[in-house]
GUKEBA-693903 format. One record per residue: residue in three letters; x, y negated, z negated of N, C-alpha, C in turn. Coordinates in pm, whole numbers, padded with zeros to 5 digits, always signed. Example, Ala and Ser with C-alpha at 12.3 -4.5 7.8 and 13.67 -1.06 7.14 Angstrom:
% GUKEBA-693903
ALA+01319+00569-00780+01230+00450-00780+01320+00330-00780/SER+01285+00225-00708+01367+00106-00714+01290-00003-00787/
% end
This chain:
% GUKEBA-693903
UNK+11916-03795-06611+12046-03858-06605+12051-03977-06700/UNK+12158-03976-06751+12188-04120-06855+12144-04252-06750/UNK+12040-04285-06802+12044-04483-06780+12139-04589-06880/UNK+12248-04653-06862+12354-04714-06918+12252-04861-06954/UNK+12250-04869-07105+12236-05035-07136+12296-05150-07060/UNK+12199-05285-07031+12331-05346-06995+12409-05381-07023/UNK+12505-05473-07008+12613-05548-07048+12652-05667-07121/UNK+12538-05732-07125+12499-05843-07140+12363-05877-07206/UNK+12328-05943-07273+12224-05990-07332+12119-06032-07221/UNK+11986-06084-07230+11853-06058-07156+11810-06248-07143/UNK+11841-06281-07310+11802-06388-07368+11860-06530-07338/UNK+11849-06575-07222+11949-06628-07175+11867-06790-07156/UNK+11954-06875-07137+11842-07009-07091+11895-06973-06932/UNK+11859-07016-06840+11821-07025-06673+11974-07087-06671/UNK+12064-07201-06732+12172-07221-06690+12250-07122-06706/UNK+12265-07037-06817+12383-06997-06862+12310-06819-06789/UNK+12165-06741-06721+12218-06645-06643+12258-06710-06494/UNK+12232-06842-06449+12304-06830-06338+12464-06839-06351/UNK+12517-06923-06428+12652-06885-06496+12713-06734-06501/UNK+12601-06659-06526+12656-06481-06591+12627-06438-06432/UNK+12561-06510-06332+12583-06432-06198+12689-06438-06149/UNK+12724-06615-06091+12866-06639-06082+12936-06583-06184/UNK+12987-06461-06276+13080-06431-06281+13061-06287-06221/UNK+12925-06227-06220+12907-06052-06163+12912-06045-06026/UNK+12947-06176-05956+12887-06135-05797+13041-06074-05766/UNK+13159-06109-05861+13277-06069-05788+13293-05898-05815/UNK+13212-05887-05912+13234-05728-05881+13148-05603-05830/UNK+13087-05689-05744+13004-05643-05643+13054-05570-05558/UNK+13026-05423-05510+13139-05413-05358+13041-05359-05254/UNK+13131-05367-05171+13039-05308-05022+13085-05206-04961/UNK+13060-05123-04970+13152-04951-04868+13010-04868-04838/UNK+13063-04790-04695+12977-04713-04675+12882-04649-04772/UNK+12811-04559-04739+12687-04470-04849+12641-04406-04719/UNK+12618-04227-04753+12571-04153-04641+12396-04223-04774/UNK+12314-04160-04653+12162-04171-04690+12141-04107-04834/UNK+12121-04127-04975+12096-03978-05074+11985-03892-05015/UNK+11982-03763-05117+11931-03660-05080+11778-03713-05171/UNK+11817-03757-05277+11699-03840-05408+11708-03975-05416/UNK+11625-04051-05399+11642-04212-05421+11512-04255-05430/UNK+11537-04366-05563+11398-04389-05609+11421-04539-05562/UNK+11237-04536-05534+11196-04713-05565+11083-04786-05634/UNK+11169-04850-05632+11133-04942-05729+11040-05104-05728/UNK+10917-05108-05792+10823-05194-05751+10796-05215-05919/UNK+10735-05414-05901+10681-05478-06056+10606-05574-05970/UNK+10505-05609-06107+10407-05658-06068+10387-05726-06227/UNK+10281-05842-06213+10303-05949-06348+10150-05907-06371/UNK+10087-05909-06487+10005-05932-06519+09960-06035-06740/UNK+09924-06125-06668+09936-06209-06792+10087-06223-06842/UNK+10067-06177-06995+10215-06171-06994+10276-06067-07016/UNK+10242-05957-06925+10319-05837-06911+10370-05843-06808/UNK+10500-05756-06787+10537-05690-06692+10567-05548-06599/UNK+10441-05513-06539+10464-05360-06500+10595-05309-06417/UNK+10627-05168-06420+10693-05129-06315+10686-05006-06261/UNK+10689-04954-06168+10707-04827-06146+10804-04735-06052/UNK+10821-04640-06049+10942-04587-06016+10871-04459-05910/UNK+10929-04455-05803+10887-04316-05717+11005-04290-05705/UNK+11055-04171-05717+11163-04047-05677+11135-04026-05598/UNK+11189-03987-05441+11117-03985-05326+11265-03882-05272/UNK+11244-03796-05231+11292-03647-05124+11342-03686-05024/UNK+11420-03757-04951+11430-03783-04772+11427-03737-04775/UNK+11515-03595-04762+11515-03465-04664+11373-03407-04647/UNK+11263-03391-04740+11168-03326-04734+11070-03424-04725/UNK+11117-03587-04733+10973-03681-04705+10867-03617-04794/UNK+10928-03665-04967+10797-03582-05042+10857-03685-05133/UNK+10750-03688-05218+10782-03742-05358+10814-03639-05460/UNK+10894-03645-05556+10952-03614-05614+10894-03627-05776/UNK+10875-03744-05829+10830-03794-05967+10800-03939-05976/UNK+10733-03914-06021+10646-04090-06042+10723-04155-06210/UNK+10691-04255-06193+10671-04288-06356+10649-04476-06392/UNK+10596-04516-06450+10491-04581-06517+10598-04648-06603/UNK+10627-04795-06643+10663-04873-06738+10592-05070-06762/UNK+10590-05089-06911+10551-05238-06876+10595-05280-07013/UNK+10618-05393-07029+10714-05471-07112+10610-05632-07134/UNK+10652-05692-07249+10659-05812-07230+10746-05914-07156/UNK+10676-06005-07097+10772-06085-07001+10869-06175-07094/UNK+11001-06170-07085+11080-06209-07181+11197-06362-07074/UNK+11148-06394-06955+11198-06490-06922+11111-06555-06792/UNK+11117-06664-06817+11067-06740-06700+11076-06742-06546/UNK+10982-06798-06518+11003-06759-06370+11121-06884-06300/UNK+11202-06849-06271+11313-06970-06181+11324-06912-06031/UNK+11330-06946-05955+11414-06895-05833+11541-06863-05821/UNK+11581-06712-05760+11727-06659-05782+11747-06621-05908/UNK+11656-06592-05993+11679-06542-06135+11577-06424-06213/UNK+11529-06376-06067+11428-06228-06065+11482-06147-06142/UNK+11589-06091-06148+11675-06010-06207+11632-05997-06361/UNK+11652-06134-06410+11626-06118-06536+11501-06132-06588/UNK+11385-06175-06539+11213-06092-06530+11224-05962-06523/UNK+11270-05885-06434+11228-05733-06360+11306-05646-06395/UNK+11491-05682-06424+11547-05563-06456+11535-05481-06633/UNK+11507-05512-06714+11478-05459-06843+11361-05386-06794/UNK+11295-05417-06764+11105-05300-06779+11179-05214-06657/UNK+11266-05213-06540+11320-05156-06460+11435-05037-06500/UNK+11493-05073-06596+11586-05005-06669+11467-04888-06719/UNK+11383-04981-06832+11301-04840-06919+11238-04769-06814/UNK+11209-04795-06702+11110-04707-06622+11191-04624-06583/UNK+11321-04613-06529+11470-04549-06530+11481-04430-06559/UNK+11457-04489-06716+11493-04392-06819+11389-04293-06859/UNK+11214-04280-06760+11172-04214-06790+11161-04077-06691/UNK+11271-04083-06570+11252-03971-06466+11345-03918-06526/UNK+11282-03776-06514+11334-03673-06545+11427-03554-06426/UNK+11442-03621-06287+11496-03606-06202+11598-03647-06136/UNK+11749-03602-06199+11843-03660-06096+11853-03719-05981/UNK+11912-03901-05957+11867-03929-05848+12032-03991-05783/UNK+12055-04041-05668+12156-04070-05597+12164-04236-05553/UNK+12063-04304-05541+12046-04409-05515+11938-04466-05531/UNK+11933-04599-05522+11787-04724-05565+11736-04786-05467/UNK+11637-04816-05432+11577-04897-05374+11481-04995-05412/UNK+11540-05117-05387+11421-05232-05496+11363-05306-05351/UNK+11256-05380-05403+11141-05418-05342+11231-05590-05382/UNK+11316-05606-05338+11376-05792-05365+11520-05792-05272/UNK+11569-05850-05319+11738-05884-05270+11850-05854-05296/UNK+11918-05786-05207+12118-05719-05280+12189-05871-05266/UNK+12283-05872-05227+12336-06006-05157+12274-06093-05148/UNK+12183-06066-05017+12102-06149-04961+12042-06269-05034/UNK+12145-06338-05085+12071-06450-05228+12172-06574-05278/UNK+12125-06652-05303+12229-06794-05296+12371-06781-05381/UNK+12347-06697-05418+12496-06642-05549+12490-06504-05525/UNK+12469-06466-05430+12513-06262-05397+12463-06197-05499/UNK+12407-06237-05584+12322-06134-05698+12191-06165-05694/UNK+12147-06060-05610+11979-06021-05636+11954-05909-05717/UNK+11799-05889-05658+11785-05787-05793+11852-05674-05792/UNK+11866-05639-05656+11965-05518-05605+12081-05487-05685/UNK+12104-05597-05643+12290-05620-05709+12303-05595-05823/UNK+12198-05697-05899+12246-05700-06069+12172-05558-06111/UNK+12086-05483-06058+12120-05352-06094+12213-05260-06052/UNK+12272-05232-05974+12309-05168-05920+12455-05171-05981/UNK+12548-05313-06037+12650-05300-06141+12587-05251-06244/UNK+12506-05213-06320+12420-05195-06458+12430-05064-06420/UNK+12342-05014-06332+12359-04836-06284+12513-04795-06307/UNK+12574-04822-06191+12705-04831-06099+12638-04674-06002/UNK+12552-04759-05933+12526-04683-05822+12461-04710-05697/UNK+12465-04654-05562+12429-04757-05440+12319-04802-05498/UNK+12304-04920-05407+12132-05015-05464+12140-05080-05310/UNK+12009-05052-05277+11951-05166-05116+11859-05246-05170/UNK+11872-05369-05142+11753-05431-05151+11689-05470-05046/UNK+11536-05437-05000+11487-05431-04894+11324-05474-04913/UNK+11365-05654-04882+11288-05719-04902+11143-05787-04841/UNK+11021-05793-04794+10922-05895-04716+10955-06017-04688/UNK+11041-06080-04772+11082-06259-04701+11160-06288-04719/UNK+11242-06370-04683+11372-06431-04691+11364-06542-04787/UNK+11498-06520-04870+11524-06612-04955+11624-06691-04960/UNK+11708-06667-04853+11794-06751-04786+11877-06735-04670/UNK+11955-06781-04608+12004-06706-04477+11941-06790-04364/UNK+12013-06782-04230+11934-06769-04102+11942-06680-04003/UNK+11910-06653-03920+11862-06517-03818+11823-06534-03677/UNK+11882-06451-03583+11804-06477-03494+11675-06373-03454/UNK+11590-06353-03441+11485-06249-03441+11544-06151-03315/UNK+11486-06026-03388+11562-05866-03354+11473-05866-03306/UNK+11491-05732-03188+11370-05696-03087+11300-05645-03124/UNK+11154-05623-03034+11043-05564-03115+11042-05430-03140/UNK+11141-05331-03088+11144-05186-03132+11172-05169-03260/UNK+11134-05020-03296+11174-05020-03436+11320-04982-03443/UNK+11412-04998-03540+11561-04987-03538+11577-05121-03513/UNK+11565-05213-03415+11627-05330-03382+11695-05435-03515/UNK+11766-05467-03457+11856-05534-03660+11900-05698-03524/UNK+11905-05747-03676+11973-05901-03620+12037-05926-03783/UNK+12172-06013-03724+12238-06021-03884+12149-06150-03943/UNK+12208-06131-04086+12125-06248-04156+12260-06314-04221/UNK+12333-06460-04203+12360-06477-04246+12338-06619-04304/UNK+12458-06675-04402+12464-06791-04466+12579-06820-04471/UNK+12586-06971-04430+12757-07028-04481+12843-06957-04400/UNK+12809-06878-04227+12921-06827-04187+12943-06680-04231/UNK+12884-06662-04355+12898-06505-04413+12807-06440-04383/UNK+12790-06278-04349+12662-06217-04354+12626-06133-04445/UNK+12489-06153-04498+12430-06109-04656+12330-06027-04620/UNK+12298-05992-04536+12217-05891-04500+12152-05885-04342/UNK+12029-05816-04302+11999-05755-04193+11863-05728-04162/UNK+11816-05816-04050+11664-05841-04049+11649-05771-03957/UNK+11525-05619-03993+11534-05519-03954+11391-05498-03947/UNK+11351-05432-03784+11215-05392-03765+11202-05253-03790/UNK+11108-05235-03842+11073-05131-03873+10986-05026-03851/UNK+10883-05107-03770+10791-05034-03682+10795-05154-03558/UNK+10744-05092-03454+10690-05158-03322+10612-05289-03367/UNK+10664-05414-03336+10560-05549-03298+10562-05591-03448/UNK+10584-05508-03514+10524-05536-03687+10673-05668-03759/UNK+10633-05735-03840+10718-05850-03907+10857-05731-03939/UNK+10976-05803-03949+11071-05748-03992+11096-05723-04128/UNK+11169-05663-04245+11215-05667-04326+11361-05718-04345/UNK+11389-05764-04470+11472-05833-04485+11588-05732-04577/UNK+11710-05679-04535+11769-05573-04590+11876-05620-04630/UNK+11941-05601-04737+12072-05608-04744+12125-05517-04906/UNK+12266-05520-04871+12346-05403-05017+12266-05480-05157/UNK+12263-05410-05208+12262-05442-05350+12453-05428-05417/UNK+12489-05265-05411+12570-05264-05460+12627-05143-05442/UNK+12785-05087-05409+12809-04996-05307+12755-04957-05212/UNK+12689-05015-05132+12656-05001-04992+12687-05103-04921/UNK+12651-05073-04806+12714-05171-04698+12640-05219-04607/UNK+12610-05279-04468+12521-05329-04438+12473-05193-04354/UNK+12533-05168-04278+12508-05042-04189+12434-04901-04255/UNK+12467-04902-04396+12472-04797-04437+12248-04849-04507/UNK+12303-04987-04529+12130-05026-04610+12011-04994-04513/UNK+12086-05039-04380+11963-05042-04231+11931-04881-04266/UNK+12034-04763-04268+12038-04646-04265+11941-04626-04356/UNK+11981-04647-04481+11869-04607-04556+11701-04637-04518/UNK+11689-04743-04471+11560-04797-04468+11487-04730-04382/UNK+11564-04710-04265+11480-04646-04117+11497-04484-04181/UNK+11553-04403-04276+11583-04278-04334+11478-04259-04434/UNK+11365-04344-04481+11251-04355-04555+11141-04409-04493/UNK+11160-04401-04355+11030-04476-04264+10981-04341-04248/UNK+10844-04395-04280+10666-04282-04261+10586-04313-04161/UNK+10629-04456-04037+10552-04463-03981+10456-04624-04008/UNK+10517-04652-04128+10463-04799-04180+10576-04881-04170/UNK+10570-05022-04206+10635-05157-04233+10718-05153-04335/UNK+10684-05061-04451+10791-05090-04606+10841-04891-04591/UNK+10957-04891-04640+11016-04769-04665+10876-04684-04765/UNK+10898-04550-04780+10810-04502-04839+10835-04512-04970/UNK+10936-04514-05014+10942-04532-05188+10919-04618-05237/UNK+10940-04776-05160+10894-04926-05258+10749-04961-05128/UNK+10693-04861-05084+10573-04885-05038+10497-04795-05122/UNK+10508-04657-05132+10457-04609-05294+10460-04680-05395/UNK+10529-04741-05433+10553-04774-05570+10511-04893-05579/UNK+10491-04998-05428+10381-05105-05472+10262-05071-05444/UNK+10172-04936-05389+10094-04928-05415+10018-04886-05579/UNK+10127-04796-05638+10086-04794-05750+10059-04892-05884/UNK+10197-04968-05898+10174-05105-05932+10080-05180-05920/UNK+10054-05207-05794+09881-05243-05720+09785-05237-05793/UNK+09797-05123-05787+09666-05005-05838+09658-05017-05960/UNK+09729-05006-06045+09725-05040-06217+09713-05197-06244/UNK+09736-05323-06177+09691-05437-06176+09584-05443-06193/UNK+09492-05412-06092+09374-05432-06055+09255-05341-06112/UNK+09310-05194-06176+09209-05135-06275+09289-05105-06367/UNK+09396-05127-06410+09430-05158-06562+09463-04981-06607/UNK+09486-04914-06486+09531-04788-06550+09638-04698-06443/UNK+09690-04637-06490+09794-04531-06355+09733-04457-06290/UNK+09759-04477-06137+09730-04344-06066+09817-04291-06016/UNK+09788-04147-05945+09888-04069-05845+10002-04007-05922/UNK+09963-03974-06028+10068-03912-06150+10165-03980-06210/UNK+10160-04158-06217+10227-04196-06295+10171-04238-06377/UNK+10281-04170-06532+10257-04141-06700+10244-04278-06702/UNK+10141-04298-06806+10062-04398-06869+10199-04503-06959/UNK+10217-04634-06914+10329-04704-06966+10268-04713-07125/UNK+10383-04719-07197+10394-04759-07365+10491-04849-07377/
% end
């Protein structure tokens, strides 16, 4: 499937992309999304000054993986807070562009909403795609909550300022919650859906729990496993 360039330039100083968020968060939307049939996720990881990524295509219906694939880039912006997007989404794009498998939706390992200006990484891909995006995160980056029960399914809203940006969601029995919310055409109901619709029985969905294991895994011995093509 076509991966669309973005819109916007990469090269930005830290004032002027939080500037370019405040103007993308307004065309952000939120509407239902049934579960896709294909949806990949998406995991990066830093090493020196690279940036890896990798991509699992992952089956709900059949709880199988689908296609792997392997990307890494030079790191082309600094680290700020609330400004992940523009670290992770370029090497995220090319890794994109190397499945060869029609897919329906994204799943990133960071934040939809759920973020001091409504654009996380979710988001600001997910206008770049124009397709659902969850972001379904390990910690909170802003918001407050009241803690959800210990079953799995249990949700508590997450909000800020009165608004709610996402949905702190258990995922297995006793285990820490995840932190869920839209990226972009989805909705809150529909993100929980997805997440518990990719549970294997662990804490992280299976596609950005694949895909940080692989990431992982190429950190730490410097090469791909589990069939993802060797990044260039």
């Amino acid at each position: 499937m076509q991966i669309p360039r973005a819109p916007h330039a990469w090269n930005l100083t830290p004032r002027k992309a939080i500037a370019l968020q405040q103007r993308l968060r307004a065309r952000v939307r939120l509407r239902p999304a049934s579960v896709p049939q294909r949806l990949v996720g998406l995991d990066c990881a830093f090493l020196d000054d690279q940036i890896i990524a990798v991509a699992v295509l992952w089956d709900v219906e059949e709880s199988r993986v689908v296609e792997t694939r392997g990307a890494r880039d030079r790191l082309r912006f600094p680290y700020v807070p609330g400004l992940l997007s523009f670290r992770e989404v370029p090497v995220l794009l090319r890794v994109l562009r190397r499945l060869q498998t029609p897919f329906q939706g994204v799943m990133c390992d960071g934040q939809g909403i759920a973020h001091p200006r409504r654009l996380g990484l979710a988001s600001h891909l997910g206008l770049i795609l124009d397709l659902p995006t969850v972001g379904c995160a390990k910690s909170r980056l802003c918001g407050i909550y009241d803690e959800p029960g210990e079953t799995r399914g249990s949700v508590a809203p997450l909000w800020d300022g009165g608004e709610r940006i996402g949905s702190v969601l258990r995922t297995r029995d006793g285990v820490k919650p995840l932190f869920v919310s839209p990226g972009h055409r989805v909705d809150h109901a529909s993100s929980v859906a997805w997440v518990l619709a990719c549970g294997a029985g662990y804490r992280l969905p299976e596609p950005t729990r694949l895909a940080d294991q692989l990431v992982g895994g190429y950190k730490r011995e410097g090469h791909f496993r589990g069939g993802v093509r060797p990044p260039s």
